[in-house]
Steps between C-alpha positions, in 0.01 A plus 500: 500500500664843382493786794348802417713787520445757798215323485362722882645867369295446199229367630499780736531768266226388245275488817593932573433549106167292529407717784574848301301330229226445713506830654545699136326282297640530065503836319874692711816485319738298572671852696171496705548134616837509565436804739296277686694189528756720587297569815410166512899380558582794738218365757549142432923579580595350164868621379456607138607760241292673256577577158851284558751634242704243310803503242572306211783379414629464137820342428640651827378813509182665645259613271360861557131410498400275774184297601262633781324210704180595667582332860817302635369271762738436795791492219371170397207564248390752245145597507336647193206648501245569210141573414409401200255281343731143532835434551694462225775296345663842466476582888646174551816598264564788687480339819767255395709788368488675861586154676783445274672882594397472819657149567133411680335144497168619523251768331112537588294670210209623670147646321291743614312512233274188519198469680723310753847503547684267301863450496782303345852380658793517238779278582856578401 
């Protein structure tokens, strides 16, 4: 039987976005949601950086752009957040691309934009 991967951080942190989902309902931007989860971490004491800045390397040298993840988790997994009308294969690509600068195992894509939350987990 495979483990699943921070298996209680993310179970944890789909729970806060479930409860800002709950609270907001679909319609907010993806700015508006992250506002709130953001409040959501701070009282729930979960370590986490917003809009986590990350290089990319090419051939040994840092590139000038950079990729912007919505939410580091506890330095162990990137949290993306969207609200749209379905995750896409796209969203997933990008995901991997932030896991792969970052060095990060795991990435959350989570939806606002559905009548209920949905998510996805994107392994590296």
């Amino acid at each position: 039987m495979s483990q699943i991967i921070y298996k209680h951080e993310s179970y944890f942190v789909i729970g806060l976005c479930m409860d800002v989902h709950n609270e907001l309902g679909k319609g907010f931007s993806e700015a508006v949601y992250g506002d709130a989860l953001e409040i959501e971490l701070k009282s729930n004491g979960v370590p986490y950086q917003r809009e986590a800045k990350f290089n990319i390397n090419y051939k040994g040298e840092i590139l000038r752009h950079h990729y912007f993840a919505d939410f580091v988790m506890d330095n162990k997994i990137i949290l993306e957040l969207k609200a749209v009308e379905k995750i896409s294969s796209g969203h997933v690509k990008q995901t991997l691309n932030y896991l792969a600068a970052s060095e990060l195992k795991l990435g959350i894509i989570v939806n606002f934009g559905e009548d209920q939350l949905t998510y996805k987990r994107v392994l590296l």
